[in-house]
N, C-alpha and C positions, 0 to 999 in steps of 0.2 A: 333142448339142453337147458342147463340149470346152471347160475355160478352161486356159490356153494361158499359160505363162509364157513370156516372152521379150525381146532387146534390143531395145527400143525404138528406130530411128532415122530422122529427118526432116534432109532438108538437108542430108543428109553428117555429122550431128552423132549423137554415139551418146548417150540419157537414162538408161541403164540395162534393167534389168528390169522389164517390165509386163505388166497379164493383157489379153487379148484373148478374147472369145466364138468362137470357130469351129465351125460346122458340119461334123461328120465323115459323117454317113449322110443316106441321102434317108427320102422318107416309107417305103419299103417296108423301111427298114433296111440297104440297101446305102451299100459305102464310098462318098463322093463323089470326084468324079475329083482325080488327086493324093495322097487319104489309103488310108494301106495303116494296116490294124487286123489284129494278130496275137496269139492269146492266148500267155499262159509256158507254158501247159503244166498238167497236175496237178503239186500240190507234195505235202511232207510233210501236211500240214493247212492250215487256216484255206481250205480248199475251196468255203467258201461267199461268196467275196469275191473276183472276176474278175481278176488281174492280165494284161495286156497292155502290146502295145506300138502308139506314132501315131508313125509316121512321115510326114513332110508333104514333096509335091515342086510347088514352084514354087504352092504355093496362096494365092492373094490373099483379103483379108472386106474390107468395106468398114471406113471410118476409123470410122464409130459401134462398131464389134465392141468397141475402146476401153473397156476399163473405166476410166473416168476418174476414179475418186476422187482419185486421187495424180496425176493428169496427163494432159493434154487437149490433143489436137491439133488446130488450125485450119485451114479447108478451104485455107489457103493451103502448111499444111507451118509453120506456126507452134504450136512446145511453150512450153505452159505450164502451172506446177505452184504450188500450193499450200506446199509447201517449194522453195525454191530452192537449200537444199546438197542437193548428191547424194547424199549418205552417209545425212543422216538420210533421205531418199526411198527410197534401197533398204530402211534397216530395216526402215521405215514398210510397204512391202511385204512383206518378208519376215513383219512382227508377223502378217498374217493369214495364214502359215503355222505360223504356231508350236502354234496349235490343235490338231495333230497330233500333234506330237511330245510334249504334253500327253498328248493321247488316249490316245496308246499308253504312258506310263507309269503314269496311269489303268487302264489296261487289263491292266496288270504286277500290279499292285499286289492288285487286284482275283481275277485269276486263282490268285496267289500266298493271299491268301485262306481262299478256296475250298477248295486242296491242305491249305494246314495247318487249316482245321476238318474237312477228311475226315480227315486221317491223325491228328490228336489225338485225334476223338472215336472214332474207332476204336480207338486207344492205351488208351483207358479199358474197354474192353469185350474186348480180343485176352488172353488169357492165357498163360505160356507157363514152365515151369520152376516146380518147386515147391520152395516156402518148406523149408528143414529143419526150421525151427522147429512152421511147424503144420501141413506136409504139403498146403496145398494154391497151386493156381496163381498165380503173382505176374502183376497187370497190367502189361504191358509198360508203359506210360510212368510207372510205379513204378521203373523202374531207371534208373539215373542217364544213363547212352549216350541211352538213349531220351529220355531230359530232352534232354538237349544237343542231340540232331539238331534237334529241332523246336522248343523255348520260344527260343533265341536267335535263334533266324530271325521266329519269331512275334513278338519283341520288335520287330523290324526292320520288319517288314511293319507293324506301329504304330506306327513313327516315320515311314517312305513315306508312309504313306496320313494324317499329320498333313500333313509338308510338301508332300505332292500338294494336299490342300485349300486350299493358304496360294498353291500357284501359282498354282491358276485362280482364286481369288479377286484375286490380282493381276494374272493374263490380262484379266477382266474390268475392272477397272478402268482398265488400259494400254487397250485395243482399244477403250473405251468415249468416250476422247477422241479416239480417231482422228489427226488431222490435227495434233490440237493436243496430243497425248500428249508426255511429259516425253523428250526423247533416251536418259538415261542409267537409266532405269527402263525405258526399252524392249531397251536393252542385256542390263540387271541382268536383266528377263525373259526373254532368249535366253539368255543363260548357265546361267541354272538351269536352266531346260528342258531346257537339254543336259543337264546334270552330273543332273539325278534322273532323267531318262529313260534315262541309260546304269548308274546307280547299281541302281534298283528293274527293270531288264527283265534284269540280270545276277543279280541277284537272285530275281527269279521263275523264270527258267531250273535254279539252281543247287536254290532252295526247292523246288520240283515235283520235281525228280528223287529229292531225300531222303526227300520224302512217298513217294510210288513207293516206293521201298526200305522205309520205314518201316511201308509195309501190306503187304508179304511178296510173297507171288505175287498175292494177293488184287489188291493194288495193280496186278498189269500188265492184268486183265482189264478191257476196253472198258467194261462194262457198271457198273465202279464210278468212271467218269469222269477217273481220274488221266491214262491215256494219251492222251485226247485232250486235254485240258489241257498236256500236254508237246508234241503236235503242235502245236494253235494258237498257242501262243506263244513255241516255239523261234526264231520269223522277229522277233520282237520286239528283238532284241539287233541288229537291222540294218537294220530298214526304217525310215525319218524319220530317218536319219542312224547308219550305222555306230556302234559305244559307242564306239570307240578314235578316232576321226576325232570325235566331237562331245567326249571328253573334253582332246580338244589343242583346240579350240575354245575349251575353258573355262580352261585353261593359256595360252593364246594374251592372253584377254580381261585373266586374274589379270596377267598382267608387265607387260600396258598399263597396268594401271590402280597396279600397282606402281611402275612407268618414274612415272608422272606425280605419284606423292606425294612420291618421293624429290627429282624436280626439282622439287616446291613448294617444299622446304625453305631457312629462310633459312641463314645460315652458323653460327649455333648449334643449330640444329636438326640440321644434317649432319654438327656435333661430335658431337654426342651418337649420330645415329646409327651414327656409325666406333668412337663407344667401345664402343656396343652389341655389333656385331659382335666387336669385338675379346672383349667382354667373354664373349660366347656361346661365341666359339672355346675361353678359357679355363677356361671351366665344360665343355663337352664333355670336353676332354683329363683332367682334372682329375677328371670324378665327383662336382665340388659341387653340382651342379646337383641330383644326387641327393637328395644328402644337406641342403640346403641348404628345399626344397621337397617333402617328405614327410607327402602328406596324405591322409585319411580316404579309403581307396579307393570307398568309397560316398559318399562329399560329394561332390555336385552340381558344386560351384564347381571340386574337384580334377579330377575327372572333363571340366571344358570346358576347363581351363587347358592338360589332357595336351592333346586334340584341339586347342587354338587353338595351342598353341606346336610342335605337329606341323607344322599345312599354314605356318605360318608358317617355321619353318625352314625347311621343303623349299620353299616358294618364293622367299625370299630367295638360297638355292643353285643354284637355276634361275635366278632372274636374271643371277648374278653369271656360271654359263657359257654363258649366252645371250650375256651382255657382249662376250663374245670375239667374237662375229661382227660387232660393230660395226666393228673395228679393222681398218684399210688395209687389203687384200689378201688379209683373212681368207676362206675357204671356207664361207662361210654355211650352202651344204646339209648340209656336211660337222660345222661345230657342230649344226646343231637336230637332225642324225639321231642323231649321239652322247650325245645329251641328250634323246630322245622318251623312256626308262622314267624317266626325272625329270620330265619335265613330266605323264606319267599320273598317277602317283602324289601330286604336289602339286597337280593336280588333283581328284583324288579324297579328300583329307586337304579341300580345300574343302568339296566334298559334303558330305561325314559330320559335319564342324562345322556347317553349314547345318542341317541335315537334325537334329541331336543337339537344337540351339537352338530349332527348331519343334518339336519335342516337349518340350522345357522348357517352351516357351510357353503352348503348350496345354495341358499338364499343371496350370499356374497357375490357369486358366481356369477349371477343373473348380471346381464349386461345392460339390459332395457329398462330405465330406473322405475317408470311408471309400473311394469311388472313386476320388477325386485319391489316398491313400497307394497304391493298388494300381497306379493309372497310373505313381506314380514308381519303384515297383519293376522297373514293365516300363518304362522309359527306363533307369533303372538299371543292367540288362540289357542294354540296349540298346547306351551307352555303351560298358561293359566290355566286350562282345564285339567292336567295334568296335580298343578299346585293345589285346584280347588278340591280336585277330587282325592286328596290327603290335607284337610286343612287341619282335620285333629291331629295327626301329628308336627303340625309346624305351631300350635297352639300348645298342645303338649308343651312341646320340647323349647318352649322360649323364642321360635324365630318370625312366629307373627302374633298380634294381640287378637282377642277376638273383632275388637272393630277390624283392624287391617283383612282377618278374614272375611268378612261383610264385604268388603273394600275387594277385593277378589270378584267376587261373586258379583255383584255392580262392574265390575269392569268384564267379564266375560261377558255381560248380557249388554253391554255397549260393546265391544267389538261384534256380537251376531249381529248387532241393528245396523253396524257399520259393514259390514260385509254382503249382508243380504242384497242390496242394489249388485253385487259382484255373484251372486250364485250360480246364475246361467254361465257366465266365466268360466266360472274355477272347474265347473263339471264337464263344461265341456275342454276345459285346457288338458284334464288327464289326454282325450284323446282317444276315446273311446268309440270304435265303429259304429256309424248310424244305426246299419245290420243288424248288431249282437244286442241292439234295444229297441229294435223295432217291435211292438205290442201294442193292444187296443189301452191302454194305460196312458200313452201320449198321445195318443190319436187329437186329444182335444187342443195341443198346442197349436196357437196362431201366430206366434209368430218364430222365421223357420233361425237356428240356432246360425249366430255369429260366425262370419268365416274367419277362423283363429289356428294360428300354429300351437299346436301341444307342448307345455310347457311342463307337464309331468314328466 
């Protein structure tokens, strides 16, 4: 059997989207008449996981097939639902989709992992190029490149895998009121699901491949798990929702929810907001902005101030050329197409402020201070490579000089030199099964990994 998403309609009247039970085979496992079943094909990987296609011609199920949680039809052709707006009914539905799209950044995140405790703890044990000084071999993730490919992504896959556990903790609680869950935390729950699941499976694509590179040839062999890792999760960047199509999703949600704060305001509140802009305009052109807010590149507070006043520019500039489509006669498709790499990118300055915030969060949490200072180091990290890797826009737009950018860049490459004595740590604090990385890849470690509780 099959559950069956589709419109719902009784009476001429159309309810939306609902799931329906169908039977697609008999007992012997043949199609039933009407359903044609076709598999895709072999893919690159994830081979252990069926994908096909149902195509349905003229097939009827009775009215019980009805999954009725959200809405029940009566033998007369009378719908009735538990919500009566449509809107929140479709979410409502949609909410026990979203499980997925969870899943699979879950699954990003995880896989992403895995790659960086194989390629760092083999970093610790590869040697390569000797020392002049005492003639013998330096460990590769002794040199600083080697730092960089991997502790800044590892920072990253630590801030993921905080705000992945803050979703599903929030998945559960939305899904667990069901009928009677809050509208706009069912929202707030689809949007992030988009914006981390296209955030952390772009990321595991990108992470896995530098592991790969970072264990030499070693790294292409089957037998030390990196390239299946790269097949399995190549599909990840597309399946529960393309990254690019669920990041205009979350750009889509950002200007609604922008559209409705600017119209709360009353007529002092809209002064203030026209002075703002104005005022923003004149610190751009100007450089004071620079000069004016020049703070400890390692403070915490400096560090959220650059990301929150990032997505907030870029989305207040997407608003205003969205605006143009409101206007008489305007060519709508024609503005939102000229303006989709602005709506990516301030959607994605969302994320990474999200995402930066849950791992402040958590980092507080931490009770063991010596632990909590090593977590804030890798947020720290975490942030900064974040900021570095958009420095042209905070160069642009007035809020760092190009020296402070430099200054960026020197401070990422001191926190990996500061962190690297903590690598075996941190790779092993996710907590990752011995088992699930056992391969001739580590076989050369000597010495056997710390006995530590998992602090991932």
């Amino acid at each position: 059997m099959a559950v069956v998403f589709a419109q719902l309609v009784t009476r001429g009247e159309t309810h939306g989207v609902h799931a329906l039970l169908v039977p697609v085979r008999d007992g012997s496992g043949r199609a039933l008449p009407g359903v044609t079943i076709e598999d895709c094909g072999r893919k690159a990987g994830l081979n252990g996981v069926d994908n096909g296609r149902l195509v349905f011609d003229r097939v009827r199920v009775p009215r019980e097939a009805l999954l009725d949680r959200f809405g029940d039809v009566a033998p007369d052709g009378t719908y009735t639902s538990p919500s009566a707006n449509e809107s929140r009914r479709f979410f409502t539905m949609l909410g026990t989709l979203v499980r997925g799209r969870i899943s699979v950044a879950g699954g990003a995140v995880a896989a992403t992992e895995k790659a960086l405790a194989l390629a760092i703890r083999y970093g610790l044990t590869r040697r390569q190029f000797a020392d002049p000084a005492t003639g013998e071999e330096v460990v590769v993730l002794d040199y600083l490149v080697h730092q960089r490919k991997l502790l800044p992504a590892l920072a990253t896959a630590y801030a993921l895998h905080v705000a992945q556990a803050g979703l599903v903790a929030d998945m559960h609680d939305v899904q667990a009121a069901g009928a009677d869950a809050d509208e706009q935390a069912q929202r707030d729950l689809e949007t992030r699901a988009a914006g981390i699941k296209a955030v952390a499976t772009w990321h595991a694509t990108t992470t896995i491949q530098t592991c790969r590179e970072a264990c030499g040839g070693a790294g292409y062999l089957a037998v030390n798990l990196l390239p299946q890792l790269k097949a399995d999760t190549d599909v990840f960047t597309t399946f529960e929702g393309d990254n690019t199509v669920l990041l205009q999703l979350v750009a889509k949600t950002l200007l609604s929810d922008y559209g409705r704060r600017v119209a709360r305001l009353d007529p002092l509140g809209r002064a203030r907001f026209v002075a703002d802009l104005v005022a923003t305009a004149v610190a751009e052109r100007t450089g004071l902005r620079a000069v004016l807010r020049r703070g400890d590149l390692r403070d915490r507070a400096y560090q959220r101030w650059l990301l929150a006043e990032r997505e907030q520019h870029l989305l207040a500039n997407a608003a205003r050329r969205m605006r143009t489509a409101l206007a008489p006669g305007a060519d709508r498709f024609a503005v939102f197409n000229g303006a989709q790499d602005h709506l990516l990118v301030a959607a994605r300055a969302h994320v990474d402020r999200l995402v930066s915030d849950a791992f402040a969060e958590a980092v507080e949490r931490v009770a063991d201070p010596e632990v909590r200072a090593l977590l804030e180091q890798v947020r720290g990290l975490y942030a900064l490579t974040v900021i570095e890797g958009d420095r042209a826009f905070f160069v642009e737009h007035g809020y760092l000089t190009a020296g402070r950018a430099k200054a960026v860049t020197r401070t990422v490459n001191a926190l990996c030199g500061e962190l690297r004595p903590h690598a075996r740590t941190l790779v092993d604090g996710i907590g990752i099964p011995e088992t699930w990385l056992a391969c001739p890849l580590l076989a050369g470690e000597q010495t056997p990994a710390p006995d530590l509780a998992p602090v991932g």
